[in-house]
C-alpha positions as CSV (number, residue, x, y, z in Angstrom):
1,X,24.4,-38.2,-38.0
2,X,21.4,-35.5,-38.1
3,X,21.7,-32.6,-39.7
4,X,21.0,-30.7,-36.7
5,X,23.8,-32.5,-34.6
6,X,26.4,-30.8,-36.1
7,X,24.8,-27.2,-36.3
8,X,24.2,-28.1,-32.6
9,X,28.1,-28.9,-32.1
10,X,28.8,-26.0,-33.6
11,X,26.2,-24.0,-31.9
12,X,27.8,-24.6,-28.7
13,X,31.2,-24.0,-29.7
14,X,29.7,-20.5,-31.0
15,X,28.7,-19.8,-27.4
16,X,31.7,-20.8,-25.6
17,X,33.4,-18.5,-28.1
18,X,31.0,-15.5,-27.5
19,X,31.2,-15.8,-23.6
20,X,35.0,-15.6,-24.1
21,X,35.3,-12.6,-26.7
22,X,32.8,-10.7,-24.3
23,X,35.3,-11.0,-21.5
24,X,37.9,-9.7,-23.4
25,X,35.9,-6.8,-24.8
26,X,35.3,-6.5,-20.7
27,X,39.1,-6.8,-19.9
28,X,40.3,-4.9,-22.4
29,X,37.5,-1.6,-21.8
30,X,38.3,-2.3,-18.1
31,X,42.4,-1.9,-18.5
32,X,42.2,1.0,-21.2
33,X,39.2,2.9,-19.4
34,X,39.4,2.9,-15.7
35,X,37.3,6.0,-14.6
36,X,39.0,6.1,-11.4
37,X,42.1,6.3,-13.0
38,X,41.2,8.7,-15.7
39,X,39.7,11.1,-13.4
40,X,43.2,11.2,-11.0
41,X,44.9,11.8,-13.8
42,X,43.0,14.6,-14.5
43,X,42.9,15.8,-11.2
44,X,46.7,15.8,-11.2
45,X,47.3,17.8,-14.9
46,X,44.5,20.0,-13.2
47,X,46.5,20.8,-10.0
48,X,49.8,21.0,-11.4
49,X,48.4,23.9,-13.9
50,X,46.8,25.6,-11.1
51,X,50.0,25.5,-9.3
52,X,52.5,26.5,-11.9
53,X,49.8,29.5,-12.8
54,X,50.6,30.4,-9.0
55,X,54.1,29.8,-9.4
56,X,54.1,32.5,-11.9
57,X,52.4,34.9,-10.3
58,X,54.4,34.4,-7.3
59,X,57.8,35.4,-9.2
60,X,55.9,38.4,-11.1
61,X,54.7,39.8,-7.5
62,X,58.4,39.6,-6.5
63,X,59.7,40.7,-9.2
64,X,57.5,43.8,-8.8
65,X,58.0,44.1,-5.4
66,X,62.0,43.8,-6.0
67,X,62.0,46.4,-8.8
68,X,60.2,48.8,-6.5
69,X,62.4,48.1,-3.7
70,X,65.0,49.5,-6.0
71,X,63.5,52.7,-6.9
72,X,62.9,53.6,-3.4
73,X,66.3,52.7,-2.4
74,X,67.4,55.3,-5.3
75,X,64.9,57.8,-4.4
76,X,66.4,57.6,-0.9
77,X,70.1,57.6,-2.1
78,X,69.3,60.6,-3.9
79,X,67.3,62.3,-0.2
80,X,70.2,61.4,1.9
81,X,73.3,61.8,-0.4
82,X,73.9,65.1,-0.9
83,X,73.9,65.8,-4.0
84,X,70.7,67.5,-3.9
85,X,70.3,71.0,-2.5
86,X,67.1,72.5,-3.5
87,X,64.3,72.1,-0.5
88,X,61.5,71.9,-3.2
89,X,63.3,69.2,-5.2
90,X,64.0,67.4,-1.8
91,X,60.2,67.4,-0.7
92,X,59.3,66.5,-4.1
93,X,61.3,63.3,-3.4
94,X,60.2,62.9,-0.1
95,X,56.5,62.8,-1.3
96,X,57.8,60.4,-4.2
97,X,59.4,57.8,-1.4
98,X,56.2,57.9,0.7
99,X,54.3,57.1,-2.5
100,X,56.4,54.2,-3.4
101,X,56.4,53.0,0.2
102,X,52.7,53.2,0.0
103,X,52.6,51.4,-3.2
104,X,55.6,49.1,-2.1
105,X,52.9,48.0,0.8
106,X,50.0,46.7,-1.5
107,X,52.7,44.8,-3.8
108,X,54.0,43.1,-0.6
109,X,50.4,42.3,0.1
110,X,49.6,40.8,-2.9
111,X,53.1,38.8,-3.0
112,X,52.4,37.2,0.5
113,X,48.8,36.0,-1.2
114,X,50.6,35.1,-4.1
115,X,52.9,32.7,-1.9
116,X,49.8,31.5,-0.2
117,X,48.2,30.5,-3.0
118,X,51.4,28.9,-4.9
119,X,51.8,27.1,-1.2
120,X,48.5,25.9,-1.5
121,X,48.4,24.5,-5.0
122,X,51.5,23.0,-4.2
123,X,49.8,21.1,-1.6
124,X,47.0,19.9,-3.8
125,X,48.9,18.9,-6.7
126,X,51.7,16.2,-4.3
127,X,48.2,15.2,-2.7
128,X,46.8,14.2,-6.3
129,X,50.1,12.7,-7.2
130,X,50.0,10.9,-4.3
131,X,46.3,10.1,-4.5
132,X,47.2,8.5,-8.0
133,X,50.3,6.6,-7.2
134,X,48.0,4.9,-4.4
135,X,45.7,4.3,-7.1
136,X,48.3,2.9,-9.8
137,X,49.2,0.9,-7.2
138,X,46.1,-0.8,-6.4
139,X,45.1,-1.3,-9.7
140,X,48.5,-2.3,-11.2
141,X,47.5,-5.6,-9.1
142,X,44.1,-5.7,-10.4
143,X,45.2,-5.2,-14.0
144,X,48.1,-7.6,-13.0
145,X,44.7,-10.1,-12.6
146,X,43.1,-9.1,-15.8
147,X,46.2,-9.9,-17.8
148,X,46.7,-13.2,-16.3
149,X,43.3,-14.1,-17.5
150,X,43.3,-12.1,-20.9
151,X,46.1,-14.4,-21.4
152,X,44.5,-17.7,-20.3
153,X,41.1,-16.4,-22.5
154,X,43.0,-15.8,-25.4
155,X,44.5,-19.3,-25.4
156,X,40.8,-20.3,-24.9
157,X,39.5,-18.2,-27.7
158,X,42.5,-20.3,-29.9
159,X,41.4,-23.6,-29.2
160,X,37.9,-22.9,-29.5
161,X,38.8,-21.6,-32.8
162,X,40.3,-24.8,-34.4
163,X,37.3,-26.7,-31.9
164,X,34.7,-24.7,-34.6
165,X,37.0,-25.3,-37.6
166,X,36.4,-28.7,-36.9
167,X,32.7,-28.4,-36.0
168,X,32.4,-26.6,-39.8
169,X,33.4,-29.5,-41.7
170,X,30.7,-31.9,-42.3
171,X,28.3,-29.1,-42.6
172,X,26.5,-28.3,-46.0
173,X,27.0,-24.8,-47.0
174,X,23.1,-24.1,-47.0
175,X,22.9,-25.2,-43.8
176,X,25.6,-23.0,-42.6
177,X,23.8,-19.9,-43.9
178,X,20.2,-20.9,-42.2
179,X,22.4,-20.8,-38.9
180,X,24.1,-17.8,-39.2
181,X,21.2,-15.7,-40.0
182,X,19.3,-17.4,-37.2
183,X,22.4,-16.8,-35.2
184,X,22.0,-12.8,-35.8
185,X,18.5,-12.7,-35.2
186,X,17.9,-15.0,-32.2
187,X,21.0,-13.1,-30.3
188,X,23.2,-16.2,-30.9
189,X,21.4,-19.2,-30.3
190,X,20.4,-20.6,-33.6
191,X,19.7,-24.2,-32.5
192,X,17.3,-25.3,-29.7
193,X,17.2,-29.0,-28.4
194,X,14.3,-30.7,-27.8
195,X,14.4,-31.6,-23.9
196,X,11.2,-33.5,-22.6
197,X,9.0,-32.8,-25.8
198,X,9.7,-28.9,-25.3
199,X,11.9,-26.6,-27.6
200,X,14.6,-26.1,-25.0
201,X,14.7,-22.3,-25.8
202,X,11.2,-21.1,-25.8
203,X,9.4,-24.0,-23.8
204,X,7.2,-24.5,-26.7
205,X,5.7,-28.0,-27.1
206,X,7.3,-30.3,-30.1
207,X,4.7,-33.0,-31.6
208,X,6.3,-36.4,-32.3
209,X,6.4,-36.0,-36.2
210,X,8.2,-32.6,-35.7
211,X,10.3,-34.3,-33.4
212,X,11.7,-36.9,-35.6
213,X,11.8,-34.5,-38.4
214,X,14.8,-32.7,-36.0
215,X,16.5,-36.1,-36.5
216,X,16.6,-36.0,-40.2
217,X,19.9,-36.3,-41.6
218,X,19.5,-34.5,-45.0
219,X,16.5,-31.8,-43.9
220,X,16.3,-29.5,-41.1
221,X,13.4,-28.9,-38.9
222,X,12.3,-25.4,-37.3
223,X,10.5,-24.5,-33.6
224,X,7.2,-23.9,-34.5
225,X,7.1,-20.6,-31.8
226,X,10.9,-19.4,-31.9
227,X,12.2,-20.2,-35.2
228,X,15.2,-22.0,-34.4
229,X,16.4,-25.0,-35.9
230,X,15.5,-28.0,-33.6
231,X,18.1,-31.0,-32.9
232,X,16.7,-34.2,-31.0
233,X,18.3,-37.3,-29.9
């Protein structure tokens, strides 16, 4: 057997093996980093803030209005009961409840916007929540899919793995190093076949001596234009 044959073996096993781990890396980015996803989830923390911001305000603005429904109602006990004689302490009163009234009016104002808005954030937080539930939905079948081949890749990736364990053994350590570094530099092709009297990766022409060199069995031979080590039948 030539030298190159089983750098070449292994050379194809190597890119059966990258193909796979790149669709993992794919599958995997894909089911941890869904944009769509991310961005309704967002959407929904967003709009549930918003909304128990409103919430708040709402209660405050009754609470104020409440409280000052209180004093008025005292002021006015205090009018009609009775208990008070004095005309100038009675208008003074008077003036006080027409005050509060006054005041009463721009506290119910700002309570109906309150409501408004606590109605209205409402409504767009249960539409995100429902917006991603749709989404969760349609992607929990998508990501259904991505597992099922994840899985199936991942029993590739295994068998390709004892495949190249195999491939290893009758190759001389030397020769094991010249392919890796030719495997980092020539983006993971380190051995080119010699197809028609061409280097197979670069097209470059590959005289007969060169040729038969590729079939050595102890020596390798190199592409005269790309580098990579050459393997002819």
């Amino acid at each position: 057997m030539s030298a190159s044959l089983g750098l070449y073996r292994l050379g194809q096993v190597d890119r059966q093996i990258d193909r796979v781990r790149t669709r993992l890396d794919a599958i995997q980015n894909a089911l941890d980093n869904d944009a769509e996803l991310r961005s309704a989830r967002a959407r929904l923390e967003q709009t549930t803030e918003e909304h128990l911001r409103a919430q708040h305000s709402l209660k405050n603005a009754e609470a104020e209005v409440g409280a000052l429904k209180i004093k008025i109602e005292q002021a006015e006990s205090s009018l009609y009961g009775g208990s008070i004689k004095n005309p100038k302490e009675l208008q003074d009163i008077q003036k006080e409840i027409a005050s509060l009234k006054k005041h009463l009016a721009t506290l119910e104002e700002r309570e109906l916007e309150a409501m408004f808005l606590a109605e209205e954030t409402g409504s767009s937080r249960d539409k995100a929540k429902t917006d991603l539930e749709l989404i969760q939905a349609r992607l929990g079948n998508e990501h259904k899919k991505l597992i099922e081949e994840q899985t199936d890749l991942v029993k590739q990736m295994e068998s390709l793995g004892q495949e190249r364990e195999a491939a290893l053994a009758p190759i001389e350590s030397s020769m094991l190093r010249s392919y890796e570094d030719l495997r980092n530099q020539k983006r993971g092709v380190a051995v080119a076949k010699v197809e028609d009297g061409v280097c197979a990766s670069c097209g470059t022409p590959i005289n007969a001596a060169l040729q038969q060199n590729a079939r050595s069995q102890k020596n390798l031979a190199y592409c005269p234009s790309c580098g990579r080590i050459l393997f002819a039948n």
